[in-house]
C-alpha positions as YAML, in Angstrom:
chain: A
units: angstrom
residues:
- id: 1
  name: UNK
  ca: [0.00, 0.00, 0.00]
- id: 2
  name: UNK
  ca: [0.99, 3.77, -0.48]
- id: 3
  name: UNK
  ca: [0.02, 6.39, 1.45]
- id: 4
  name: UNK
  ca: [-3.45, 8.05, 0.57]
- id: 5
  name: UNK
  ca: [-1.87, 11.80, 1.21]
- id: 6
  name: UNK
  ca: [0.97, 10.98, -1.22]
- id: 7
  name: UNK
  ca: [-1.39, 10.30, -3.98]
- id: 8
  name: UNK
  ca: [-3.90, 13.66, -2.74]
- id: 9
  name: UNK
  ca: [-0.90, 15.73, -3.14]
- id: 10
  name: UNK
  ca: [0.61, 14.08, -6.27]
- id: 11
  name: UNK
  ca: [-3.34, 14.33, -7.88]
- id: 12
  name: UNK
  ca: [-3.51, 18.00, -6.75]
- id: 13
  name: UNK
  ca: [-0.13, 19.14, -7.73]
- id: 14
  name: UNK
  ca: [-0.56, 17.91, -11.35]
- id: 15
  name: UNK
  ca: [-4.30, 18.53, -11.62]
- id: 16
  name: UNK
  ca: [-4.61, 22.39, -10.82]
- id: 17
  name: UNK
  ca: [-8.82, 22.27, -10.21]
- id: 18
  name: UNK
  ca: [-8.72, 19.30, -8.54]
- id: 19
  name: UNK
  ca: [-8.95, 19.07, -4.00]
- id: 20
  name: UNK
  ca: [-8.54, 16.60, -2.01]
- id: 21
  name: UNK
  ca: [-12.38, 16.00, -1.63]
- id: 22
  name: UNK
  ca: [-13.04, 14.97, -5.19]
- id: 23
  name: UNK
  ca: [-9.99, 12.46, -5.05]
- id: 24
  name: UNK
  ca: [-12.15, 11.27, -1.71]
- id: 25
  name: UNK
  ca: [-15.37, 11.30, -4.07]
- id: 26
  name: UNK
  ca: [-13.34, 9.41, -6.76]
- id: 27
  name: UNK
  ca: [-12.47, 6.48, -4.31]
- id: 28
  name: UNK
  ca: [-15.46, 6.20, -2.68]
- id: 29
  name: UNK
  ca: [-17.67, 6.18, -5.14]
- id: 30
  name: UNK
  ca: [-16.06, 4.32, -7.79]
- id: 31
  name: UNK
  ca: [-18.64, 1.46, -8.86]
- id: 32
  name: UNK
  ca: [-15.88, -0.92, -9.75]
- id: 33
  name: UNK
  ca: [-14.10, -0.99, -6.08]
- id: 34
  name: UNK
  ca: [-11.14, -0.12, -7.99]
- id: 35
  name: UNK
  ca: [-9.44, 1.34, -4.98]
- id: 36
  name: UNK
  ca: [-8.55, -0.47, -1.84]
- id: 37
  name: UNK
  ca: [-8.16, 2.49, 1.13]
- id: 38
  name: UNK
  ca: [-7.22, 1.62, 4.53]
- id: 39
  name: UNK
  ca: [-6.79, 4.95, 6.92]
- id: 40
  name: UNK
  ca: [-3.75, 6.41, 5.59]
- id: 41
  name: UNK
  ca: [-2.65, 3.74, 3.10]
- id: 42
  name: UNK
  ca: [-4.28, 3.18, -0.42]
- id: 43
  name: UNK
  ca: [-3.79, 0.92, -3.15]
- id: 44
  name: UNK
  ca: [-4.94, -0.80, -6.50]
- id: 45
  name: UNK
  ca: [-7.84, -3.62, -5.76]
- id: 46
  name: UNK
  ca: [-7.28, -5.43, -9.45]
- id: 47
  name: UNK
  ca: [-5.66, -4.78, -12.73]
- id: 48
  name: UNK
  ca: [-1.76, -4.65, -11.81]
- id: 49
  name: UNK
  ca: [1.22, -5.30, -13.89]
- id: 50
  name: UNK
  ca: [3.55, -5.88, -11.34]
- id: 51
  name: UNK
  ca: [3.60, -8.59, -8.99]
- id: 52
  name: UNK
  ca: [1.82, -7.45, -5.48]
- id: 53
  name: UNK
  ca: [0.16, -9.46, -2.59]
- id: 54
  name: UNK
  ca: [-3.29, -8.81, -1.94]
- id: 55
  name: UNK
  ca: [-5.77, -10.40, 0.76]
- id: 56
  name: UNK
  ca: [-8.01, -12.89, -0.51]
- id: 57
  name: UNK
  ca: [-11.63, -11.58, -0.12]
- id: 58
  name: UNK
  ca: [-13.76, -14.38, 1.32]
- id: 59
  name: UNK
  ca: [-16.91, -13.48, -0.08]
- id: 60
  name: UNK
  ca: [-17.79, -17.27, -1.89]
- id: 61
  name: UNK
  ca: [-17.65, -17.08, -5.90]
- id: 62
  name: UNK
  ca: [-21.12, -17.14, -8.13]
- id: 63
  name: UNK
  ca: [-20.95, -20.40, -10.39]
- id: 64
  name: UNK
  ca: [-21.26, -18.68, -13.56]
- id: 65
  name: UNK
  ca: [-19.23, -15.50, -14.42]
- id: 66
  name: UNK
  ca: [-18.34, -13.23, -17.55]
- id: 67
  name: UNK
  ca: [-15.65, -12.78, -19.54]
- id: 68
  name: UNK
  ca: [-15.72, -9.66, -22.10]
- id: 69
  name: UNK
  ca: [-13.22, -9.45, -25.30]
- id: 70
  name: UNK
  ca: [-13.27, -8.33, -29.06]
- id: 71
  name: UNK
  ca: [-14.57, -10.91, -31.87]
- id: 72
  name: UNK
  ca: [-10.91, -11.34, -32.93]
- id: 73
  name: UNK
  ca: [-9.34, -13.10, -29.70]
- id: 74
  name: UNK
  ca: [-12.18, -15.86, -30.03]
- id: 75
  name: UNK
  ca: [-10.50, -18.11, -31.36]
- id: 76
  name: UNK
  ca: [-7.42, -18.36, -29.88]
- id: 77
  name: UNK
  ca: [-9.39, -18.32, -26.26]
- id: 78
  name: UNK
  ca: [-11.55, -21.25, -27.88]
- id: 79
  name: UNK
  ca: [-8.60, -23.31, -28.19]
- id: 80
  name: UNK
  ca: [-6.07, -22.05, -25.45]
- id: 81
  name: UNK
  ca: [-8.57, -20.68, -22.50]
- id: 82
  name: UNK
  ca: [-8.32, -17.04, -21.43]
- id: 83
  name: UNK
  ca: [-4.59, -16.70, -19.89]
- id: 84
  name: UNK
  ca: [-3.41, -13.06, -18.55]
- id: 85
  name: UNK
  ca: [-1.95, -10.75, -20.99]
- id: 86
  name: UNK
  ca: [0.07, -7.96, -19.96]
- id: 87
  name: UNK
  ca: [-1.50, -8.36, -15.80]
- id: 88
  name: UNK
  ca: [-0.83, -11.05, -13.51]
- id: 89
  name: UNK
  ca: [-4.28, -12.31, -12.93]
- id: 90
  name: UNK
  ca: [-7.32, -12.75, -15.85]
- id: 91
  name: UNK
  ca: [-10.14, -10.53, -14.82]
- id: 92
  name: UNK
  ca: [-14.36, -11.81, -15.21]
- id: 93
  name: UNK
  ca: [-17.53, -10.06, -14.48]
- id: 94
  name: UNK
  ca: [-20.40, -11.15, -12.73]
- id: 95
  name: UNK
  ca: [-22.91, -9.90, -15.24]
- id: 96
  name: UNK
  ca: [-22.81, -10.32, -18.75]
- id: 97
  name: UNK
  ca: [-23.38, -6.51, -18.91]
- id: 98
  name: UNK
  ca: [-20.47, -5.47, -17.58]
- id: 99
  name: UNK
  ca: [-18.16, -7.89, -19.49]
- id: 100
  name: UNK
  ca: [-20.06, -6.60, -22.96]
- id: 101
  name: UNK
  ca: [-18.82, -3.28, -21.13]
- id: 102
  name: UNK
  ca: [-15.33, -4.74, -21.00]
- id: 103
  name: UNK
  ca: [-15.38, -6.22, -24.25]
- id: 104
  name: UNK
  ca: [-16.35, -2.65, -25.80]
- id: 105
  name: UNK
  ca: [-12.89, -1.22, -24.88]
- id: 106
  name: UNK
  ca: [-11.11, -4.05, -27.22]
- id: 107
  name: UNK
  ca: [-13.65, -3.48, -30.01]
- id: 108
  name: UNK
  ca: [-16.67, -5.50, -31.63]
- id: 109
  name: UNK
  ca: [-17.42, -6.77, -28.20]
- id: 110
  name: UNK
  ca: [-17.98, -10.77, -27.60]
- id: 111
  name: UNK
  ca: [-18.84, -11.93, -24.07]
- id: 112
  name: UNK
  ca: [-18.07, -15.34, -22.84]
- id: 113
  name: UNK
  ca: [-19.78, -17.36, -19.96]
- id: 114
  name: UNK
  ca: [-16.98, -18.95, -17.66]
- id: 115
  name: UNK
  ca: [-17.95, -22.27, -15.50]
- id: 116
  name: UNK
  ca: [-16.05, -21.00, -12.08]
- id: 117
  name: UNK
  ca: [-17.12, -24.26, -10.32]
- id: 118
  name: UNK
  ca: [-13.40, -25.34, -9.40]
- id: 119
  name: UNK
  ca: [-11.51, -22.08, -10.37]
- id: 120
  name: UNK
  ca: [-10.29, -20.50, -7.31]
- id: 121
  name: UNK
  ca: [-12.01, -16.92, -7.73]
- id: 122
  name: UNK
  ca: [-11.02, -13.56, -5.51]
- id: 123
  name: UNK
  ca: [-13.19, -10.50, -5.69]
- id: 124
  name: UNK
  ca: [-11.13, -7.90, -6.51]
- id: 125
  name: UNK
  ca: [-13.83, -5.37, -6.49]
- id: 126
  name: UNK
  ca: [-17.60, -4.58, -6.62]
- id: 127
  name: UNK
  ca: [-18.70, -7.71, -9.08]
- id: 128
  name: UNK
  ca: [-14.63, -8.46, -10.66]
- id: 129
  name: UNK
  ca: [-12.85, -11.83, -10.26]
- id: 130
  name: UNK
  ca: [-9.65, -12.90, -10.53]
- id: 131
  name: UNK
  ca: [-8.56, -16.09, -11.54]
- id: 132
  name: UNK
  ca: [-4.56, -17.41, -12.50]
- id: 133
  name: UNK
  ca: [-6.33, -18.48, -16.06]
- id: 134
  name: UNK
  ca: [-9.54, -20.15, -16.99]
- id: 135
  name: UNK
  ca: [-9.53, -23.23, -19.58]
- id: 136
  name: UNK
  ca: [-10.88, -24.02, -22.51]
- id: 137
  name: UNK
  ca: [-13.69, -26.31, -21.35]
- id: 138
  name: UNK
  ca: [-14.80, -23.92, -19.02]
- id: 139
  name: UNK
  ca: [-15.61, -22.00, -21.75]
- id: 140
  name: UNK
  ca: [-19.24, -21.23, -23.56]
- id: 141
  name: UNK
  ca: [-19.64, -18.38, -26.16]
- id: 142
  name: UNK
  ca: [-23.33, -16.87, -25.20]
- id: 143
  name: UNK
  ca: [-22.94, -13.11, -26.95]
- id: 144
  name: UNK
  ca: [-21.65, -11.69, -30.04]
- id: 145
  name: UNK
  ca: [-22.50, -7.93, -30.01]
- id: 146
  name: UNK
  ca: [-22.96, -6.05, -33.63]
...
């Protein structure tokens, strides 16, 4: 974790409209639970690059959950499961909403429904797993999005 004031004053020096009650608002209220803050310390909840230890939230894992991507990396998931690219963990959604949402930032968004029975899944924020990798046969295609 880093300290929350380092990042206020880092956000506020570089940001000349911005105070240290939006960067409060920002955390708070962000509907992913992007944002882990303890006290004085903050830090990332998902979507790191670099190897870091997180606690495992014990919250149970739904059976069934999302995974968003463009039309083009279909195939290759098909055959080879979804595997992290570029992060250390593979991220799903609890809702195929929000993984069409995911999917969207990649391009023509396709949304895949993941079998978690077996996977060991951590919330990493408000309705995101993580999961090492999930295989192939884990794997259903419900949702290609025009």
């Amino acid at each position: 974790m880093g300290s929350y004031g380092e990042v206020v004053k880092a956000v506020t020096e570089r940001y000349d409209s911005a105070c240290s009650e939006e960067v409060d608002a920002v955390v708070s209220t962000d509907p992913k639970g992007r944002f882990d803050r303890d006290g004085g310390d903050i830090r990332a909840a998902y979507g790191h690059s670099v190897e870091v230890s997180l606690d495992d939230a014990d919250g149970g894992t739904p059976g069934r959950l999302y995974h968003g991507t463009a039309r083009g990396n279909v195939e290759p998931i098909l055959e080879e499961g979804i595997v992290p690219v570029g992060r250390n963990e593979v991220y799903l959604s609890e809702t195929v909403d929000e993984a069409r949402k995911v999917g969207e930032r990649h391009g023509d968004p396709v949304v895949f429904e993941v079998d978690a029975t077996g996977l060991e899944a951590v919330e990493r924020g408000d309705g995101v797993y993580a999961v090492e990798t999930v295989p192939p046969d884990a794997l259903s295609l419900v949702q290609e999005f025009a």
